[in-house]
C-alpha positions in Angstrom: 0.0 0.0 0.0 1.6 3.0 -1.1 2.3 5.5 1.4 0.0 8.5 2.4 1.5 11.7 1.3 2.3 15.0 3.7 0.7 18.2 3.3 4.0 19.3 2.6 4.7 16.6 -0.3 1.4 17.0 -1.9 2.1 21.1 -2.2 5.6 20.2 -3.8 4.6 17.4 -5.9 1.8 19.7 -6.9 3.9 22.9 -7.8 6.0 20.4 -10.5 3.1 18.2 -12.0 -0.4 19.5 -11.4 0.4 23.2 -12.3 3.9 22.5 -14.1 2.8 24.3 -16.7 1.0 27.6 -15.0 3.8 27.8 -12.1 7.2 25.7 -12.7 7.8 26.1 -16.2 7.0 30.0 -16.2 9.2 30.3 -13.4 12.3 27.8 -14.7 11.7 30.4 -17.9 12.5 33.8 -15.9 15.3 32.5 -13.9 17.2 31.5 -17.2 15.8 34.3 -19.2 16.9 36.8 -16.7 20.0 35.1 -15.0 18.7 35.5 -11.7 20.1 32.2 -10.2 24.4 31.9 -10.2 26.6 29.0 -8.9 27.7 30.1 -5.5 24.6 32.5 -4.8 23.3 32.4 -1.4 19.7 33.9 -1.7 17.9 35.4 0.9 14.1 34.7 -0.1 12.3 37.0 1.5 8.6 35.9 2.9 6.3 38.2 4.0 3.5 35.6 4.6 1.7 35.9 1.5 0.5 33.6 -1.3 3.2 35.0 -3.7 6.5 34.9 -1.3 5.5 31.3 0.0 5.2 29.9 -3.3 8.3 31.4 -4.4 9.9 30.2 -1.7 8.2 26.3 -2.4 9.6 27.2 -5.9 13.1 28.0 -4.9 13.3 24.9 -3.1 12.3 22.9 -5.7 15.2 24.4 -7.9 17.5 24.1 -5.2 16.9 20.0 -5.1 17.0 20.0 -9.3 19.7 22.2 -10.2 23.7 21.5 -11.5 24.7 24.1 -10.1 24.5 24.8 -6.5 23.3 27.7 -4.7 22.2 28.4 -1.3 18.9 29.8 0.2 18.3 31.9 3.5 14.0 32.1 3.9 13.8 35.4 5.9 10.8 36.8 7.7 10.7 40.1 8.9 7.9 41.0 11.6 7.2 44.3 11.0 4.7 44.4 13.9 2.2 41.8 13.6 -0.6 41.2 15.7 0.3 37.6 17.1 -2.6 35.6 14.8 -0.5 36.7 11.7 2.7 35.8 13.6 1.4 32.3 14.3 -0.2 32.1 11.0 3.3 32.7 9.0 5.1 30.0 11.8 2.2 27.4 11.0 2.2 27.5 7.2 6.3 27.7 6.9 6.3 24.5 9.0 3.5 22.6 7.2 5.2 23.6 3.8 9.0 23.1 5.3 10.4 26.1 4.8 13.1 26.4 7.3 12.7 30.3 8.1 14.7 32.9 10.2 12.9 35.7 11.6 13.7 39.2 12.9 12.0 41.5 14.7 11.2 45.9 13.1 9.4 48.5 14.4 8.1 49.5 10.8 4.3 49.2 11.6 4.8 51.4 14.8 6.8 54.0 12.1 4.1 54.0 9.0 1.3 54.3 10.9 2.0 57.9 12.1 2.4 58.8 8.6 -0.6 60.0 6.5 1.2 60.5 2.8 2.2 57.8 1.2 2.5 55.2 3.8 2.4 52.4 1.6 5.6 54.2 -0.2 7.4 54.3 2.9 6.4 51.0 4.3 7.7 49.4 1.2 10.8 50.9 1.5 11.5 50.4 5.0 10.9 46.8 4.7 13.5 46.0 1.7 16.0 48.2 3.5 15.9 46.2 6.9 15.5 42.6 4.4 18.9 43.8 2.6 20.4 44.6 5.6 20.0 41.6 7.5 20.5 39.3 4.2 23.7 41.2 3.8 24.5 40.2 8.0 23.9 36.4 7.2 26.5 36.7 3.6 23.7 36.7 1.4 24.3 38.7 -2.3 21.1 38.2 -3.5 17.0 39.1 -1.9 14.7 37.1 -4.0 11.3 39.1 -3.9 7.8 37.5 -5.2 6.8 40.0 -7.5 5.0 38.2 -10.2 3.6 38.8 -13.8 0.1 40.7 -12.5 2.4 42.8 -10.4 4.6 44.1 -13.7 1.7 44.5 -15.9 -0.6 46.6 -13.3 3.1 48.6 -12.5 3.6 49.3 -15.7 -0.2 50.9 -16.0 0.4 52.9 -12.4 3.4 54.4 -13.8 1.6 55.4 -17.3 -1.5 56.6 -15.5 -0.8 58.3 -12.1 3.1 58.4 -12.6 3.2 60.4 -15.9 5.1 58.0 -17.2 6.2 54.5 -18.9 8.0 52.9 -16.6 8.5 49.2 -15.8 9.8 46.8 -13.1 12.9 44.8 -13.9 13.4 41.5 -13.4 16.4 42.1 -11.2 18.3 44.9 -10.1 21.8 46.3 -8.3 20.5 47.7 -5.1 22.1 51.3 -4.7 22.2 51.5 -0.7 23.9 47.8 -0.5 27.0 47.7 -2.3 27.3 44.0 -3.5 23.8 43.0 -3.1 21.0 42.1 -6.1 17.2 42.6 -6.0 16.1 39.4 -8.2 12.2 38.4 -9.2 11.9 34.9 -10.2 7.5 35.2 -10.4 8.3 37.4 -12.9 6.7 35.2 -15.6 4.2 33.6 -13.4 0.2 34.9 -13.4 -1.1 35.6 -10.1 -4.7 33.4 -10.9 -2.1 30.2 -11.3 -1.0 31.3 -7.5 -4.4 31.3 -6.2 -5.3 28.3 -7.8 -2.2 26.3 -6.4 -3.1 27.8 -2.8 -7.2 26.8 -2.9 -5.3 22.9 -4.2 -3.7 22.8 -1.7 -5.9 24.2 0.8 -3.7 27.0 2.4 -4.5 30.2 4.1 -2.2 33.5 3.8 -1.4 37.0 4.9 -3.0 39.5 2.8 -0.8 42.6 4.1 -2.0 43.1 8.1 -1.5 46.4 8.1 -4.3 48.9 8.8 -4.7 50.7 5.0 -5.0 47.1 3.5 -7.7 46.2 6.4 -9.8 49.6 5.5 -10.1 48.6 1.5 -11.2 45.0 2.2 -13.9 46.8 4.1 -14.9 49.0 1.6 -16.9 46.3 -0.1 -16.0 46.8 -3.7 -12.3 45.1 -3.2 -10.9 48.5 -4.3 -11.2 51.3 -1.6 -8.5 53.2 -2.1 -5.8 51.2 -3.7 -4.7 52.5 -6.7 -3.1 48.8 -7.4 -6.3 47.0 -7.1 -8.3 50.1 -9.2 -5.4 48.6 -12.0 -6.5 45.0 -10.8 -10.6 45.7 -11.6 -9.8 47.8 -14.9 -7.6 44.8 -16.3 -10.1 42.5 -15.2 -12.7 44.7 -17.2 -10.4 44.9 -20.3 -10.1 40.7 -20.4 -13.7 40.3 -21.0 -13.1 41.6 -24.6 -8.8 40.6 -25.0 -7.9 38.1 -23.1 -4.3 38.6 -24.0 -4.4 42.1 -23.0 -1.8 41.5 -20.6 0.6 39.3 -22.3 0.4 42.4 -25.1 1.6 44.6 -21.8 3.9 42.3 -20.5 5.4 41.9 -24.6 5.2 45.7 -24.9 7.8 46.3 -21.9 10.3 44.0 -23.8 10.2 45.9 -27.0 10.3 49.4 -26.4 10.6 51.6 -29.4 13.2 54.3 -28.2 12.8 56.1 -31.3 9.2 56.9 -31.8 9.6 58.6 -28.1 10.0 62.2 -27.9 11.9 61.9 -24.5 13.6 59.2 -22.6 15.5 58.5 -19.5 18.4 56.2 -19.6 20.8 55.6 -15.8 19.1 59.7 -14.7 19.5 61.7 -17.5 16.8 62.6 -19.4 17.2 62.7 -23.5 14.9 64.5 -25.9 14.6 63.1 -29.3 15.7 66.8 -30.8 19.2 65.1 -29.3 19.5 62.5 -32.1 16.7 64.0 -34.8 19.7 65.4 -37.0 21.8 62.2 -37.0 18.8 61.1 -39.0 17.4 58.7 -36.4 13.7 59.5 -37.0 12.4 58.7 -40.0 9.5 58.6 -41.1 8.2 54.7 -42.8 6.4 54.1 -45.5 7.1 57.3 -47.7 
């Protein structure tokens, strides 16, 4: 009689068979695209008790066991001030999906919450300071973050609509503050639906964000309140009833960027203007 399964198997077998396709192969695509994943890295994964950073985490394991070429893999938690449910809650799943994590302790709830501009801003930023700081402390080089496809694509549309302008997120990046240390995003070719639908599989229960600004829009009733990123969520969703592949167009467009149709563009801080290269007879116009 063959043996009965752990909840912990059954989420790993399912990550590489049941949803190959929607989660492992997307993700095995990005990390060789992109190069995120070296010999010799030691990878701080970074979970912040959500859907997305525990299945990246599941997913990084997986490629640790497969892989020619070894790296190592930190799984760091940082308590930002959790009320103890969500504390318990992030312990409980990490041990029923084996994810050996290390937590530390921030103040960055306490620090937020006294802010009424941007606190989302500045909560973001305060956490991936403190997560590069103590990946850096244990000899990490990299932070693995589980920004996924949905994330780039409704980025993309913040930046065009309420940023005045087009601007993307990278796949990975050289952190400015931490001299030696790499941002990398291995969801980055993974849809957010296959997420869900591997959680509901498997039966699991996450974070959402536990913070006071994310508790207020649930309660608004209509899932936006006032989160720009979810008004970006509903409008997509809006836009797939008549192109499904709207996104994938998005997520394309991003990766062929037409530098000279643009009449101004920003390249390591300095902004160009297309008056810069319109004599060197860069801008021509087709079909004449």
């Amino acid at each position: 009689m063959p043996r009965e399964l752990s909840p912990c198997e059954i989420a790993e077998r399912s990550l590489i068979k049941t949803y190959r396709k929607q989660l492992w192969n997307p993700f095995i695509a990005a990390v060789k695209r992109y190069e995120l994943v070296q010999p010799g890295d030691r990878i701080a994964v970074c979970i912040s008790g959500g859907k997305d950073s525990v299945v990246l985490a599941k997913l990084m394991q997986e490629l640790q066991k497969h892989t020619e070429q070894p790296f190592e893999l930190v799984f760091l938690v940082m308590d930002p001030g959790y009320n103890p449910a969500n504390r318990a809650l992030i312990e409980e799943n990490a041990q029923r999906l084996g994810i050996p994590i290390t937590v530390f302790e921030s103040d960055i709830f306490d620090v937020t919450v006294q802010v009424e501009k941007n606190p989302c801003y500045l909560c973001a930023r305060m956490r991936r300071g403190c997560l590069y700081a103590k990946a850096q402390e244990l000899g990490c080089n990299k932070i693995a973050l589980g920004h996924h496809f949905s994330d780039v694509v409704e980025t993309t549309l913040l930046g065009l609509f309420y940023g005045a302008q087009i601007q993307a997120m990278p796949p990975k990046l050289h952190s400015k503050n931490f001299p030696g240390m790499e941002l990398i995003r291995p969801l980055y070719c993974v849809h957010e639906d296959s997420i869900i639908a591997w959680k509901n599989y498997n039966g699991l229960r996450f974070l959402q964000c536990a913070c006071r600004f994310t508790e207020a829009r649930d309660a608004s009733g209509d899932g936006v309140g006032e989160s720009k990123r979810q008004e970006m969520k509903v409008l997509l969703w809006e836009l797939k009833k008549t192109n499904p592949n709207i996104e994938k167009s998005i997520f394309r467009a991003i990766h062929g960027v037409q530098l000279d149709t643009f009449p101004g563009f920003k390249y390591r801080g300095k902004t160009h203007s297309f008056l810069d290269f319109y004599e060197d007879g860069a801008f021509l116009e087709e079909n004449e």
